[in-house]
N, C-alpha and C positions, 0 to 999 in steps of 0.2 A: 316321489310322493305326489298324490295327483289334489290338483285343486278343479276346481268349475270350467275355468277359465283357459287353464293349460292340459286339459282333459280335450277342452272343444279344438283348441290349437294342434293338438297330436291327433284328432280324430282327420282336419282337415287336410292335413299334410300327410298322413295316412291314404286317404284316397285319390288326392293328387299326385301325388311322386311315386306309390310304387303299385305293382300288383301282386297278388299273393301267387308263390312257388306254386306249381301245379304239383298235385300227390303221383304217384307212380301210377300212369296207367292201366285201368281196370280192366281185367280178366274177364272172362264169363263167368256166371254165379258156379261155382264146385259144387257139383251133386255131390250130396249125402245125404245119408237117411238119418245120421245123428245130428243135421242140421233142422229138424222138423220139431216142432214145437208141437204142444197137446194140438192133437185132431181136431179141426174143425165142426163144428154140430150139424152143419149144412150145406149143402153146393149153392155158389154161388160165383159168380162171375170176378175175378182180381180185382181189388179195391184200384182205383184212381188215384195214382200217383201225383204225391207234390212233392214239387223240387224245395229242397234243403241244402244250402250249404252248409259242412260239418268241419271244423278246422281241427285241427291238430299242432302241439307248439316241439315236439320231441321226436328223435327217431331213434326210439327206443321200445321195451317195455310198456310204456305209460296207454297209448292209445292202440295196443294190440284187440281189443273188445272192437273199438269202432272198424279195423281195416278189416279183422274176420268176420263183422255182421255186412258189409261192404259188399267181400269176393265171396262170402255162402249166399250172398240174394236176400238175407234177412231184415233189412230195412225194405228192399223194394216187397219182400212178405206184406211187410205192417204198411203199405203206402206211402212208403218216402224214396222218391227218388235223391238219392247220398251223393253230395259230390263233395268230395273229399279235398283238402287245401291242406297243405304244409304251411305254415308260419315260424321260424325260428324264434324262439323265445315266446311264453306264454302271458308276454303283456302284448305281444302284436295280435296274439289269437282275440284276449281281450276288449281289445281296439276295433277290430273289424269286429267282432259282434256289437258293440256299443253303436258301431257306424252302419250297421245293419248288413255287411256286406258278407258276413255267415250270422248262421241266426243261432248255433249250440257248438259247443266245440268242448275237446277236452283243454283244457286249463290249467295251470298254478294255482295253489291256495293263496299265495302271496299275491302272487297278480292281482288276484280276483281281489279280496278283501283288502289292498290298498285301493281298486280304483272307487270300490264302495264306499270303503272311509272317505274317497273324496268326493262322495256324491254321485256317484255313477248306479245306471239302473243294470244293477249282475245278483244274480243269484245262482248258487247251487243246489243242482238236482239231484247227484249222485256223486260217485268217485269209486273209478276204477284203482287207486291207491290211496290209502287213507292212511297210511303209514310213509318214513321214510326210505326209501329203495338207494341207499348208501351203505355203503363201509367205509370206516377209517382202517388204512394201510400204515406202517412203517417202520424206519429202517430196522433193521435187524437186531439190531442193541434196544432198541424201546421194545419193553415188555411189560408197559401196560399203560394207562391212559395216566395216572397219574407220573410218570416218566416225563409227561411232557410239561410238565410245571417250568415255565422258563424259556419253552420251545419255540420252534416256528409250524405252526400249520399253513400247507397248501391250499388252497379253495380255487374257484370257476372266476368267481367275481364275487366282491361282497353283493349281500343281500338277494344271492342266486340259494339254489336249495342245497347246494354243497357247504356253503356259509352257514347257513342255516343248522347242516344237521353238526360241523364242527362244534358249533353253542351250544346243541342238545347232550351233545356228548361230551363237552367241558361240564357244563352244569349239571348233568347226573354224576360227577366226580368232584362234586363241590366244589370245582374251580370258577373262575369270572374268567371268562369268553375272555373281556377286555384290559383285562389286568395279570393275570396268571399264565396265558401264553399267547402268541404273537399269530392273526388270522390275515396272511398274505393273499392277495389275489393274484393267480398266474397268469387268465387269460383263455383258459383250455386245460380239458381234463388230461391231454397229450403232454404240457405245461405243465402241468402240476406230478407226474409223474418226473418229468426230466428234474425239478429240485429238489424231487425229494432223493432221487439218484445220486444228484449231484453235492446232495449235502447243504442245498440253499432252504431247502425245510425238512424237517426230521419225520414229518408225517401229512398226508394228505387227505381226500375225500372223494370216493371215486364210486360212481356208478355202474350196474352191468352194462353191457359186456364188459369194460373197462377193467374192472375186476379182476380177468384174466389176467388182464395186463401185468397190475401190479403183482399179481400172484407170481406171475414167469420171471419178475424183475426181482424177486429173492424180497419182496419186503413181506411183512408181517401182517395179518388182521388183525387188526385188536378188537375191534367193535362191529357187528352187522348188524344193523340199524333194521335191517326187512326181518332177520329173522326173530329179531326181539319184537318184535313190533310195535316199535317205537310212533307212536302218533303223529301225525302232522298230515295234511291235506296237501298231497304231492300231486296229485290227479284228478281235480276234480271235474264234472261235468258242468257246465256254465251256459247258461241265457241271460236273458230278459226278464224280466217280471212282467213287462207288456206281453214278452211273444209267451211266454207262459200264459196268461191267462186271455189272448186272441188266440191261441193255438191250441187248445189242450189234450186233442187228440191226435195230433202230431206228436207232440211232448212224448204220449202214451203211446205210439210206437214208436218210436227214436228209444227207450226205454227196453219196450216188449224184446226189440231186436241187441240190444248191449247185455240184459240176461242172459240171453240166447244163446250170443257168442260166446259169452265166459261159460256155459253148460258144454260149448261145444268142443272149443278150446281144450276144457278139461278132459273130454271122450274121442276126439278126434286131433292125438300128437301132429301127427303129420301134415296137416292139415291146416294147424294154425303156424306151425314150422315155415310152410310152403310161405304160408302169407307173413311169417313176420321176417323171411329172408327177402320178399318182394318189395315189403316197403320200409322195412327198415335199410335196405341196401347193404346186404353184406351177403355174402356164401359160404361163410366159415362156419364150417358143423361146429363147433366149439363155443362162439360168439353165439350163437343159433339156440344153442343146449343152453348156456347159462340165461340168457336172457329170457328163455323160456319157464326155465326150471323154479328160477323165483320170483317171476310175473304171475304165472297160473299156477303154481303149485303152494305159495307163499302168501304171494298179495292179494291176487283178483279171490273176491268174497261173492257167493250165488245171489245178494240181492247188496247193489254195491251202493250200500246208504253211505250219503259225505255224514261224518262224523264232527258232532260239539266238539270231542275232544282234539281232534285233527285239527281244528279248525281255530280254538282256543289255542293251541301250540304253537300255530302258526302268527295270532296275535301277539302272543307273549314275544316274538323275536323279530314283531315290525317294530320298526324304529319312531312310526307317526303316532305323537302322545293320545293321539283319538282312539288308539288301541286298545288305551288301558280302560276306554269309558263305555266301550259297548259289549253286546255277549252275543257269541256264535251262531245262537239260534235265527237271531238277525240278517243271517246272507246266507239260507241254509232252509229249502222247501224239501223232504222226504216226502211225501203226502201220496207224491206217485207211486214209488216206487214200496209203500206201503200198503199203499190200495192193491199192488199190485202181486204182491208177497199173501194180503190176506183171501185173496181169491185164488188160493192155489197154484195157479200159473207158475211158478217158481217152483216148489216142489214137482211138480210134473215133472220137469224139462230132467228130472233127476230119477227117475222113476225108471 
């Protein structure tokens, strides 16, 4: 939970002690013809590139729009020069945007609207997942969520999005999260498969690819959170409110190019395949296929507004009581990406 004071404290010690992970080495932009946005009206000379740093907190699904507007050239289109950072965990992405050393990143809902709660200048612009991107798995004898009255659930950590979506899925089954079954943390979604194997929990929370995982290891789905599409602000897009309104046509290409990619993504398999095997790190057609299958095919939306309701879901299951006293719209600017919906420009890219 962030206060004023130990916000400034993690910002300092943030840029003293470490440096952010480099992203996987960038390609040259992939021609494609489905990477071209409506036709220009006029010749004119390549806009002037500004340098942007863009963070990312996952390697997964969640930031597949930023890496394929990245390697198609479609930020350097709209005038940004991207330079892409890996940060494990989406309060470090948080941090370094606060501390100015990336200026928009994709993010956690949770991140984000705790460091606000504590007084931190973040808002969201968009959200490439607005929903949960979990399933609850387990063993073979529980068939069905109410089984687990009693249980033990697996989770990442408390207060991670694994946590999180275990509560969405007690409490759509009228159970209490804290009273009616048992929410361990293992440590890793690798962790939390081996106890549920093991019989040290009867069910866990597991994200793609991982998915496969527990699918190979004979346990059960009970619930898939993405296909329901169950709310919460798993992905959102994250600044400033300063570098928002000094920057705003920045903002509006950083934007112009994350429509782009999810139009592209969606007309061009192979393509975002190539890129989400290059920075997500893996080669496994299978791992490749699922993470694909229900990122672009499930989650990513052609104008990807962060959502009140994502957003509220994710208040209802912070733990800091300031939760209960503000409302969503509060850390939550569409305005671009509506401007930019009623000018066409999105319908186009579909055309």
């Amino acid at each position: 939970m962030y206060r004023a004071c130990a916000l400034a404290l993690s910002l300092v010690l943030l840029t003293a002690c470490s440096a952010p992970a480099a992203a996987p080495t960038p390609t040259a932009p992939i021609p494609t013809a489905n990477a071209q946005g409506p036709a220009p009206t006029h010749t004119s000379a390549p806009p002037q590139l500004v340098r942007v740093p863009i963070g990312y907190s996952v390697l997964s699904g969640d930031p597949l729009p930023i890496w394929v507007a990245k390697e198609a050239g479609l930020f350097a289109r709209h005038g940004i020069d991207a330079e892409l950072t890996y940060l494990g965990g989406s309060t470090r992405v948080v941090e370094a945007i606060l501390a100015g050393e990336l200026r928009m990143g994709q993010i956690g809902g949770s991140s984000g609207l705790n460091a606000a709660l504590g007084g931190a200048d973040i808002v969201m612009i968009g959200s490439v997942a607005s929903v949960f991107v979990q399933s609850l798995f387990a063993r073979p004898e529980i068939t069905s969520v109410a089984d687990l009255r009693g249980r033990i659930i697996g989770v990442t950590a408390r207060g991670a999005t694994t946590d999180f979506a275990a509560q969405a899925v007690l409490r759509r089954a009228g159970m209490d999260p804290l009273r009616d079954a048992t929410i361990i943390q293992t440590g890793g979604i690798a962790e939390t498969l081996a106890a549920v194997q093991s019989g040290g929990a009867q069910a866990g929370v597991f994200p793609p690819p991982q998915t496969l995982r527990a699918r190979a290891a004979g346990l059960r789905e009970l619930v898939n959170l993405a296909a329901e599409r169950e709310p919460f602000e798993q992905g959102p897009l994250g600044t400033t409110r300063r570098y928002l309104q000094e920057n705003p046509e920045v903002v509006r290409g950083f934007l112009r190019a994350i429509v782009e990619a999810i139009a592209l993504s969606k007309k061009d398999e192979a393509l975002a395949k190539r890129v989400l095997s290059q920075y997500a790190r893996t080669e496994d057609p299978a791992e490749i296929e699922e993470t694909y299958r229900i990122y672009v095919h499930t989650v990513e939306q052609p104008v990807p507004y962060v959502t009140a309701e994502g957003l509220q879901a994710a208040l209802n299951l912070i733990e800091n009581p300031r939760a209960r006293e503000v409302r969503p719209e509060q850390f939550m600017d569409n305005s671009y990406l509506q401007e930019l919906e009623a000018s066409g420009y999105v319908r186009r890219l579909y055309e």
